[in-house]
ROSE-4610 file (N, C-alpha, C; in Angstrom, 1 decimal, always signed):
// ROSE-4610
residu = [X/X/X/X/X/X/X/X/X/X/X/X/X/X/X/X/X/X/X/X/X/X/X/X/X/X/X/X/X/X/X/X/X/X/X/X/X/X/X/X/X/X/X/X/X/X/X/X/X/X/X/X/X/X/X/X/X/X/X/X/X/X/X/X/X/X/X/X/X/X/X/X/X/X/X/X/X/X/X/X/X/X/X/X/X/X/X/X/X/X/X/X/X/X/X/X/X/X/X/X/X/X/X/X/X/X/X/X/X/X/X/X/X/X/X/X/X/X/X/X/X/X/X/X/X/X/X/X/X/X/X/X/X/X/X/X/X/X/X/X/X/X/X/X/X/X/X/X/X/X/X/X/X/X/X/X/X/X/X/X/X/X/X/X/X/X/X/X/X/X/X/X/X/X/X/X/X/X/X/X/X/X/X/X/X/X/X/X/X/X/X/X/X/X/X/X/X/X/X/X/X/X/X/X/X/X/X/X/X/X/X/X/X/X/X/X/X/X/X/X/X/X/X/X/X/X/X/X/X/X/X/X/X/X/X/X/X/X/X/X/X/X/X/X/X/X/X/X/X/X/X/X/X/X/X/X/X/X/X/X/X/X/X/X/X/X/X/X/X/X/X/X/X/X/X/X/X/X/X/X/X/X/X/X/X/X/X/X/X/X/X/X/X/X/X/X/X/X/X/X/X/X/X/X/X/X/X/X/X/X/X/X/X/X/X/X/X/X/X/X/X/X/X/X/X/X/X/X/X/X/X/X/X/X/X/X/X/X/X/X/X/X/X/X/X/X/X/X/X/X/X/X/X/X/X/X/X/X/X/X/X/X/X/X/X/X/X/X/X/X/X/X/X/X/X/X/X/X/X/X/X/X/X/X/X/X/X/X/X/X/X/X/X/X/X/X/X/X/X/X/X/X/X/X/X/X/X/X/X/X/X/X/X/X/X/X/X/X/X/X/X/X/X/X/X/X/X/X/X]
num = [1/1/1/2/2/2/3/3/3/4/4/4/5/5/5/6/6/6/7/7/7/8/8/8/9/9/9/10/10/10/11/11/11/12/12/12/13/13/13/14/14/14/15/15/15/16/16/16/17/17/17/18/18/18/19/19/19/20/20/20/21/21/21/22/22/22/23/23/23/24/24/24/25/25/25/26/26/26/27/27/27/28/28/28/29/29/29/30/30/30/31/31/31/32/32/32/33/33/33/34/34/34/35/35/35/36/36/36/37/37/37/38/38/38/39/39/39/40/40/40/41/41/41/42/42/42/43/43/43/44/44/44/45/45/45/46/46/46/47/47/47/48/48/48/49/49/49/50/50/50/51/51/51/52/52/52/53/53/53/54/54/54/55/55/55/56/56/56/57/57/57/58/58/58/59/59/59/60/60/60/61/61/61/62/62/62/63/63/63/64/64/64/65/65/65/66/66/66/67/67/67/68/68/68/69/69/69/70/70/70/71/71/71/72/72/72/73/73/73/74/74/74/75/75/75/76/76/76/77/77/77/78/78/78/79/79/79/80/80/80/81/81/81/82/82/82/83/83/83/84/84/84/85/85/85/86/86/86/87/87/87/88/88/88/89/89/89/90/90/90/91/91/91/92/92/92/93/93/93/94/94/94/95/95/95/96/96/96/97/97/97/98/98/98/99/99/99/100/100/100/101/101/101/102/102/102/103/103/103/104/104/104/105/105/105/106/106/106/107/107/107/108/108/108/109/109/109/110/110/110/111/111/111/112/112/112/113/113/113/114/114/114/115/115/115/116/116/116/117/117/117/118/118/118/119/119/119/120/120/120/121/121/121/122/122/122/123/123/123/124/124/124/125/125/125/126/126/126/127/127/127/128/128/128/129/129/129/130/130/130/131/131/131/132/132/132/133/133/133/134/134/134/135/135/135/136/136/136/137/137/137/138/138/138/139/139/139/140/140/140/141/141/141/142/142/142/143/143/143]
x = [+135.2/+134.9/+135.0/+135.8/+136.1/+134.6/+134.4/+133.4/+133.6/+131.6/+132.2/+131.8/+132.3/+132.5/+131.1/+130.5/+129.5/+129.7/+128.7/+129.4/+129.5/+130.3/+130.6/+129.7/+129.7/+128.6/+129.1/+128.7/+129.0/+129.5/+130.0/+130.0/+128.6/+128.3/+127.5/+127.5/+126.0/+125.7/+126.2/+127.3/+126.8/+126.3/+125.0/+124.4/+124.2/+123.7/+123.7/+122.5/+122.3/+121.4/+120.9/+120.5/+120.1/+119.6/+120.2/+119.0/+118.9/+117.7/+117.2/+116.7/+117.2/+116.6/+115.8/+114.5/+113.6/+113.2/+113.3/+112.2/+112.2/+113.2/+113.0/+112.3/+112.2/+111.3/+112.3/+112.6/+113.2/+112.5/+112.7/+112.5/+112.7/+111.4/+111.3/+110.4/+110.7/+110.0/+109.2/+108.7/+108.0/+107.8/+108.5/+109.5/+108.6/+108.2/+107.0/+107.0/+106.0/+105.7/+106.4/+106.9/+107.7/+109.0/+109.4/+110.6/+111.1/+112.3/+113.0/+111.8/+112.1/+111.3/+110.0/+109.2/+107.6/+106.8/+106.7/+105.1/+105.9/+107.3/+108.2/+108.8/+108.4/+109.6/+111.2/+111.5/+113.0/+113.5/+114.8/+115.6/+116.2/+115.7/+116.3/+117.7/+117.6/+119.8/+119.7/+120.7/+121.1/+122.1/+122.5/+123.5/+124.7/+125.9/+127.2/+127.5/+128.0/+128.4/+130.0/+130.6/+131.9/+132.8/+133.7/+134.2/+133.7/+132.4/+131.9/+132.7/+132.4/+132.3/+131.3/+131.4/+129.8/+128.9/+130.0/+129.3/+128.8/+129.2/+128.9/+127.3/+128.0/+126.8/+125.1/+125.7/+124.3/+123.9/+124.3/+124.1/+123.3/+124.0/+123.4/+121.8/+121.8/+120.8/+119.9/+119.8/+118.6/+118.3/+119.5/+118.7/+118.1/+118.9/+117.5/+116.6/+116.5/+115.5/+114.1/+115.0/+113.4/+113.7/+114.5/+115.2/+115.0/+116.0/+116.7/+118.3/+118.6/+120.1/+120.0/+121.5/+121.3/+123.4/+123.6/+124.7/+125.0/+125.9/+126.0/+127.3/+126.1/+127.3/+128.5/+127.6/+128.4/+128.0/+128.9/+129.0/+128.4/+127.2/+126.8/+126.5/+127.2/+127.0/+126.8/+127.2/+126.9/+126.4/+124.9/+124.9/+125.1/+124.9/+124.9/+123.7/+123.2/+121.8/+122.3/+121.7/+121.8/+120.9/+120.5/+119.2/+119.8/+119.2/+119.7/+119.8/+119.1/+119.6/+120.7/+121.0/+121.9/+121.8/+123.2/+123.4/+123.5/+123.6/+123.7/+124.6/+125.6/+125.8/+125.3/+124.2/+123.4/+124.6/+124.9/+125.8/+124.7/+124.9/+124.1/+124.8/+124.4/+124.8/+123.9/+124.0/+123.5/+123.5/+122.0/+122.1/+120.9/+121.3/+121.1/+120.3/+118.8/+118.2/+118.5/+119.0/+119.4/+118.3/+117.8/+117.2/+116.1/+114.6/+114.2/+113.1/+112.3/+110.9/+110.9/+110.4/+110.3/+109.5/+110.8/+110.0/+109.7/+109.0/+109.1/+109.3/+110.4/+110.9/+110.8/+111.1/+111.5/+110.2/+110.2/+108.7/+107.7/+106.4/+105.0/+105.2/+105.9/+105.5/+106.7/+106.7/+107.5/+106.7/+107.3/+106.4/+108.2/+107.7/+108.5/+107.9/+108.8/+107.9/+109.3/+108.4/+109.2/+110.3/+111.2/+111.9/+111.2/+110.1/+109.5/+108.4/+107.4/+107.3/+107.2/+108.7/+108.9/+109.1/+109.2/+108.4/+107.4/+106.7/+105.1/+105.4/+106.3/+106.2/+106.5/+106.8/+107.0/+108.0/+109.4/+110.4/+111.1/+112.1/+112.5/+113.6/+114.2/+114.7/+116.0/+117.2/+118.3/+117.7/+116.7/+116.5/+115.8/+115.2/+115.3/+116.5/+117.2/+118.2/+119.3/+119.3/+119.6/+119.2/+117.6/+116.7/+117.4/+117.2/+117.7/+119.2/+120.2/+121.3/+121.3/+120.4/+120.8/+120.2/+118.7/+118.2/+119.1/+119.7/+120.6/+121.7/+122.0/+123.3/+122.8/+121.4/+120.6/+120.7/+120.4/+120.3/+121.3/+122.1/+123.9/+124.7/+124.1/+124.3/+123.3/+122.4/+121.3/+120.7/+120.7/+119.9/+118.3]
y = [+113.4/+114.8/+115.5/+116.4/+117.4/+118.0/+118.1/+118.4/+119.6/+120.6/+121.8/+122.7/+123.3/+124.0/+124.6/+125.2/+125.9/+127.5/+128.4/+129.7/+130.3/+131.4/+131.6/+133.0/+132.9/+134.1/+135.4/+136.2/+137.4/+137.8/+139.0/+139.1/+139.7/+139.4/+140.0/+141.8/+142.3/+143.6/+143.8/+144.5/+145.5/+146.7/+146.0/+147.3/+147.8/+148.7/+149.6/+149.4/+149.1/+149.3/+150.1/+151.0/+151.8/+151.6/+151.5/+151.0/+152.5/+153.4/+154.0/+153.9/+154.8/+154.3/+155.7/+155.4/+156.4/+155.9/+156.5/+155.7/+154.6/+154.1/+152.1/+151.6/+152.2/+152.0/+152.4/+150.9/+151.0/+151.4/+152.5/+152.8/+151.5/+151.2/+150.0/+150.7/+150.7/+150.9/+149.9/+150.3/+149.1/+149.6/+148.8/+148.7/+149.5/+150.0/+150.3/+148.8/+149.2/+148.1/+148.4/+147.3/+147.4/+147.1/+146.8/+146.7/+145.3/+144.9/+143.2/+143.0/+143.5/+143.0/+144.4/+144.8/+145.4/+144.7/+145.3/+145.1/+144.8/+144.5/+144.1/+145.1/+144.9/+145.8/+145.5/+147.0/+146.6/+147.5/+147.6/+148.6/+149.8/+150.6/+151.4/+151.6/+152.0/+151.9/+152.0/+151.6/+151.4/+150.6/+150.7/+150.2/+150.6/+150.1/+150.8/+151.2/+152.2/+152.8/+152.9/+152.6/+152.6/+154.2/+153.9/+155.1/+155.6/+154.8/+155.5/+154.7/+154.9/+154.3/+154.4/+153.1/+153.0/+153.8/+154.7/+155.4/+156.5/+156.7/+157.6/+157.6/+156.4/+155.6/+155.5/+155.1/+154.9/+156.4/+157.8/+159.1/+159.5/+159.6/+159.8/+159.0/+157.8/+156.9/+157.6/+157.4/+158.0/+159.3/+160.7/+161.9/+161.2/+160.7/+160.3/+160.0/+158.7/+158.1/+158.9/+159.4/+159.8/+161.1/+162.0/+163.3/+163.9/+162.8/+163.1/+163.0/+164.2/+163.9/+163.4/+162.7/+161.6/+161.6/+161.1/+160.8/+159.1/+158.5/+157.7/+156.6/+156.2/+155.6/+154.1/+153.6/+152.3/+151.4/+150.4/+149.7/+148.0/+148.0/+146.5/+145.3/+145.0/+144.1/+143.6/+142.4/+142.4/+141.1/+140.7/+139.3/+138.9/+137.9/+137.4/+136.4/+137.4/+136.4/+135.8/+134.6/+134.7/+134.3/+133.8/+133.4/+132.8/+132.2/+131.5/+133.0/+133.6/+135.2/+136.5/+136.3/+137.2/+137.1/+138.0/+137.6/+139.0/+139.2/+140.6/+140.9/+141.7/+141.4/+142.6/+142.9/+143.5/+143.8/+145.4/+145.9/+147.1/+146.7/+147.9/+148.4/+149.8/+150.9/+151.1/+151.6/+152.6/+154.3/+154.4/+156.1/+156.4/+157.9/+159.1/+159.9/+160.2/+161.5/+163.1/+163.4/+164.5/+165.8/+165.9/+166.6/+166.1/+167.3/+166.7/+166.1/+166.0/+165.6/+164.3/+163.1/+162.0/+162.4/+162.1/+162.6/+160.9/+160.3/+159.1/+158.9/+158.1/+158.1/+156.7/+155.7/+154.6/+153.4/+154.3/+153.3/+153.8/+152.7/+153.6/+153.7/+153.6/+153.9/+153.6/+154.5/+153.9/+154.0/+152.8/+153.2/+152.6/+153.3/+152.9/+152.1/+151.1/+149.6/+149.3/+148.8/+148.7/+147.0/+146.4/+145.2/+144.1/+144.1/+143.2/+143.0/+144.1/+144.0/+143.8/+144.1/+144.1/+142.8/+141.7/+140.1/+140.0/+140.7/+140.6/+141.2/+141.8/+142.4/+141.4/+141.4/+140.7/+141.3/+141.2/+141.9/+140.5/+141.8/+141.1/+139.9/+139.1/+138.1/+138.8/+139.2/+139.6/+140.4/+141.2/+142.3/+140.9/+139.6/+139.1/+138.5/+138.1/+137.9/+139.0/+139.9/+141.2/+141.0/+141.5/+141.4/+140.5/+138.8/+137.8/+138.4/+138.7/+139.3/+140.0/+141.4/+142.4/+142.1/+141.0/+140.9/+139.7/+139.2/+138.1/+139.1/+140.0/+140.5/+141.4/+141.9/+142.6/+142.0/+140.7/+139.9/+139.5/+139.7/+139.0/+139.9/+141.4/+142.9/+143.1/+142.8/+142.6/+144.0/+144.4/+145.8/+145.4]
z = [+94.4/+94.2/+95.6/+95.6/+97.2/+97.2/+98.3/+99.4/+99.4/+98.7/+99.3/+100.4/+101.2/+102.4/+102.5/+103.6/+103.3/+103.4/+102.1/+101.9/+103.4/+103.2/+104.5/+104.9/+106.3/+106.3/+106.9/+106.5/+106.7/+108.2/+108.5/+110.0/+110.8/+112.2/+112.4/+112.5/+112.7/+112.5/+114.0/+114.1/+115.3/+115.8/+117.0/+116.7/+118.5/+118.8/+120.0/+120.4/+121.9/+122.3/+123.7/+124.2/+125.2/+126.4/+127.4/+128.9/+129.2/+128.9/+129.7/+130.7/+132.2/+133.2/+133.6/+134.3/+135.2/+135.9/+137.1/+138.7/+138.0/+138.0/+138.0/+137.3/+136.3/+134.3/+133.5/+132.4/+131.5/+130.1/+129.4/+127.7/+127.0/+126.5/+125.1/+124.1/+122.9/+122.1/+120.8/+120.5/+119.9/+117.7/+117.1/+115.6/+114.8/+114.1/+113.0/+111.9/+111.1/+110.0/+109.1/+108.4/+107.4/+107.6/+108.8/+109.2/+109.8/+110.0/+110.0/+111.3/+112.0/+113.4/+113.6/+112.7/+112.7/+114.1/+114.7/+115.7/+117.1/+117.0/+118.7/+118.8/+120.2/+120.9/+121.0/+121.8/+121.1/+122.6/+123.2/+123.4/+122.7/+122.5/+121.3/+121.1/+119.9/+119.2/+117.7/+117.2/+116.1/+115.9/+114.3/+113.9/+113.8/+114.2/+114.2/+113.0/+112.8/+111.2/+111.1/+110.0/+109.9/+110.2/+111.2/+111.7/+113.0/+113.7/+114.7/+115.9/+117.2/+118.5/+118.7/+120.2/+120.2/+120.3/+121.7/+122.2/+121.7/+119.9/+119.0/+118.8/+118.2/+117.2/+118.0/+119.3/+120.2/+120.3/+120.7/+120.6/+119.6/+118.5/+116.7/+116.9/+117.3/+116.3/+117.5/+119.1/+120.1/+119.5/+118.8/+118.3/+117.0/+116.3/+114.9/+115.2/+115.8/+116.0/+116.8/+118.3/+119.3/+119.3/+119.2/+119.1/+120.4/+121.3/+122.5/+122.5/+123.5/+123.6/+125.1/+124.9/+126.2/+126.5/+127.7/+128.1/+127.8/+127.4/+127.4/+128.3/+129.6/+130.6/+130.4/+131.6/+131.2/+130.8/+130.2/+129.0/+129.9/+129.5/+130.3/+130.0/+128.8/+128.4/+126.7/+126.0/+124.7/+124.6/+123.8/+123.3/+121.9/+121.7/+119.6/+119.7/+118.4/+118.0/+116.6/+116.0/+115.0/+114.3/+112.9/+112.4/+110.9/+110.4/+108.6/+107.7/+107.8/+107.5/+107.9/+108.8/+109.5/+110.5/+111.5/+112.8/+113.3/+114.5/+115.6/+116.5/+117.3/+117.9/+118.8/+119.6/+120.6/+121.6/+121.6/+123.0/+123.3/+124.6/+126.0/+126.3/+126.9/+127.6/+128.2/+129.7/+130.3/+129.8/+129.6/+128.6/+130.0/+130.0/+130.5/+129.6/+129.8/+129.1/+129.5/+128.6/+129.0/+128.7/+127.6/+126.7/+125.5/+125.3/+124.4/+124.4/+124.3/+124.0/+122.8/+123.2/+122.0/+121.1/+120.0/+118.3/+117.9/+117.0/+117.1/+115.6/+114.7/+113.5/+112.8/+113.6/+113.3/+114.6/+115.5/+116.2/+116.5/+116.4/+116.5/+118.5/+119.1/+120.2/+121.2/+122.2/+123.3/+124.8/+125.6/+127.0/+127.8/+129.1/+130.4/+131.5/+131.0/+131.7/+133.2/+134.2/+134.9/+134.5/+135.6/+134.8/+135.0/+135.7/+135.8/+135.3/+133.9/+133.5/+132.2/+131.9/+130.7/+129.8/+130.6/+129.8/+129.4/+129.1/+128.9/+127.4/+127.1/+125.7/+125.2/+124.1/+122.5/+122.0/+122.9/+122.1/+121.1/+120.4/+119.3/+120.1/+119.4/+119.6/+120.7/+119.3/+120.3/+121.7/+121.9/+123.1/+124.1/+123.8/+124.8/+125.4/+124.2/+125.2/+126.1/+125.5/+126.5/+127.7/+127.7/+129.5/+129.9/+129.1/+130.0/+130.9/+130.1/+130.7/+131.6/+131.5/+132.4/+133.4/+133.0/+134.3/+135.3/+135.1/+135.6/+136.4/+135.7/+136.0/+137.2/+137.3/+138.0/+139.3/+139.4/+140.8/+141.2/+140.5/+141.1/+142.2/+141.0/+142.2/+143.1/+143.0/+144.0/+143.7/+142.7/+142.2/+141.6]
């Protein structure tokens, strides 16, 4: 009897994520209840929508979400998470606040933590491996 394959899985989500920078404090917010990752922090973003760029997509989701407009710089990086449920693929940008006062839609809260201490949170899985990233890629430039 042929052997069967295991089903195959889907592609991962691509989704957007934000390095706000201020005086050397990065924007994390932290998920509401009810949601895949409730109670962790996160980088804020979204999910890519069919037809967008990233640089769209990450625009749109920071006004839904915090109801700021922002610039969106350079592109620093992507990781992949995955899990027996679905997979991620986490892309950063450097964003610029432009405009706007935080409305809050989707998290009970945001704070500006500096990078060192932003290990102390309980972020979601993919956003640690992010930090892991940016903060590696941080000391290589010596920033």
């Amino acid at each position: 009897m042929p052997q069967k394959s295991p089903p195959k899985r889907p592609p991962p989500f691509r989704v957007l994520a934000a390095v706000l920078e201020k005086n050397g404090r990065w924007l994390i917010a932290k998920r509401k209840k009810g949601d895949r990752f409730a109670g962790l922090w996160e980088f804020p973003g979204g999910k890519l929508e069919p037809g967008e760029t990233p640089k769209e997509c990450l625009a749109r989701e920071l006004y839904e979400e915090l109801g700021i407009r922002t610039r969106i710089g350079l592109y620093l990086g992507s990781v992949c998470y995955s899990s027996p449920d679905f997979a991620i693929e986490l892309i950063a940008y450097k964003v610029t606040h432009l405009a706007g006062s935080f409305r809050l839609q989707d998290h009970e809260e945001v704070r500006w933590v500096s990078p060192s201490e932003i290990g102390h949170f309980a972020l979601t899985e993919p956003d640690k491996l992010l930090l892991e990233k940016l903060l590696a890629k941080s000391a290589l430039e010596g920033t």
